[in-house]
N, C-alpha and C positions, 0 to 999 in steps of 0.2 A: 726294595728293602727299606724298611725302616730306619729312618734315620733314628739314634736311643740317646733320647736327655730326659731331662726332667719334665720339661717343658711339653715335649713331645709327648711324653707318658701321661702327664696330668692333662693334656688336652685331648687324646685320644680315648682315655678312662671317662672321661666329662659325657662327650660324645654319647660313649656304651652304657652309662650308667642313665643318660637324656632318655635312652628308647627300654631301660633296665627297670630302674626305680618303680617300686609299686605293681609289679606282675606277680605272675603267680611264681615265674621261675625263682627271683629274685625270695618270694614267701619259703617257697623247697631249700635253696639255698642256707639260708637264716634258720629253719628247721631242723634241717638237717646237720649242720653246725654245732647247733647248741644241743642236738641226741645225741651225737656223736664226744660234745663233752664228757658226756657223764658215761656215758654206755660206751663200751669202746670193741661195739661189734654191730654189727645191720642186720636185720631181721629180713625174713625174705619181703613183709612190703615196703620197705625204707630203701632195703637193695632196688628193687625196680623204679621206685620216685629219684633214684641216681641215674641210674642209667636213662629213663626217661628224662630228666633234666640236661645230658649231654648228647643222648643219639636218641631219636626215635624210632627209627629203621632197624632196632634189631626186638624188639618188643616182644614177641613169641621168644625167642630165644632168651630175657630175662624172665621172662615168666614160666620156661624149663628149668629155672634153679629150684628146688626142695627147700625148704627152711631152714632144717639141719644143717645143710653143706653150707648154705650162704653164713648162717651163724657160726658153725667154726673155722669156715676157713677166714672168713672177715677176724673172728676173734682172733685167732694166730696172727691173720697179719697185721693189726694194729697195736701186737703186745711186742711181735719180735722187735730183735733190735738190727736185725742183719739188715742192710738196705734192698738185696737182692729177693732175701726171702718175703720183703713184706710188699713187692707190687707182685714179681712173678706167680704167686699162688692163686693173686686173684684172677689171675686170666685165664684157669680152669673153669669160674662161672659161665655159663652157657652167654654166652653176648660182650663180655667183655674182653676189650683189647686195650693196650697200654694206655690209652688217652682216656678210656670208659675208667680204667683200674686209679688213673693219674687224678680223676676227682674223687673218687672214693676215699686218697691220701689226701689230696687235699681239703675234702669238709673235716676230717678226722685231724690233720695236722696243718693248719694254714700259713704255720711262719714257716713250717718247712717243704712245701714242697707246691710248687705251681702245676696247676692243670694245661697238657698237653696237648694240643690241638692242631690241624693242620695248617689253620689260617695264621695261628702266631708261629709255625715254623716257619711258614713262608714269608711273615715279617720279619723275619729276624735273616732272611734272605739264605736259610738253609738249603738244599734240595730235599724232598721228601725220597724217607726211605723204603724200599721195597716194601720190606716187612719192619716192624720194630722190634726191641729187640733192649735186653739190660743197659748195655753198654753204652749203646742212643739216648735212653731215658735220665741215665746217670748223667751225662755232659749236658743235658738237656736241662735236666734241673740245676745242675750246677750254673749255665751262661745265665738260668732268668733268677738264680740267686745273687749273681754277682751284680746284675743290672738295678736286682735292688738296693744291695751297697752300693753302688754307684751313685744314683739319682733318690734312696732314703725313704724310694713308697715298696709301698708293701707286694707281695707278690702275687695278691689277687687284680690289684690296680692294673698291678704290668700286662696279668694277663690277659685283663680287658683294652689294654689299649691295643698290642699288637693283634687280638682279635679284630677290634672296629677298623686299624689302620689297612689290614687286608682285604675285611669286610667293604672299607669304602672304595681301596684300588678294582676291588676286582668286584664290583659293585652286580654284574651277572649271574653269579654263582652264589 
């Protein structure tokens, strides 16, 4: 488990951002950020440059999504205001699951809500859960929102640091 300071976070972010900086993901990322400003729904090829940017292993299955479906269920869930209605919908898309759904809110809303992953639940010294689920993802955003009132960076930093800090324990996988 991760030890959570500041310190910890800005060196473990440095780390992620050393093998980050200047890729293509890091280009998708920055792309997809500033479409997602203005536009505030994904198109069926910007849905798949997401999901390719977080999972590659399910790639047939994002590219079973239709245009239509990805464009209005994306639409609805970046307008609503419900918390539950705006991730749960997306996980009807053919390949997405809460952590695939968790960046789509995150290029679309970055002060609120952190990308889920299994290496920064494992840094944060969680057990992974069977399945996910509302309930996991709400508490889930909530501890890496409060860690960034805690230590004042932002929550894409955080997410990069408990990523690399997994990434380097568990240096195998």
């Amino acid at each position: 488990m991760m030890e959570i300071n500041k310190d910890n976070i800005k060196e473990y972010a440095k780390r992620y951002d050393n093998d980050y900086i200047n890729t293509e993901d890091e280009t998708i990322e920055k792309e997809l950020k500033e479409w997602l400003k203005v536009h505030r729904y994904l198109d069926r090829e910007k849905f798949i440059k997401i999901g390719l940017w977080k999972s590659k292993r399910p790639t047939k299955h994002y590219k079973n999504n239709d245009d239509l479906t990805v464009r209005e269920i994306t639409q609805f869930c970046l307008a609503t205001k419900s918390e539950q209605a705006r991730i749960e919908p997306l996980t009807v898309l053919n390949g997405v699951s809460y952590p695939v759904a968790s960046v789509i809110l995150h290029f679309a809303f970055p002060d609120k809500y952190p990308i889920m992953d299994v290496r920064a639940i494992s840094s944060l010294g969680w057990e992974q859960p069977k399945s996910y689920n509302f309930n996991f993802w709400k508490k889930y955003c909530e501890k890496i929102q409060n860690i960034s009132r805690e230590t004042g960076e932002d929550l894409r930093t955080i997410d990069k640091a408990l990523w690399k800090y997994d990434k380097e324990q568990n240096s195998s996988t």
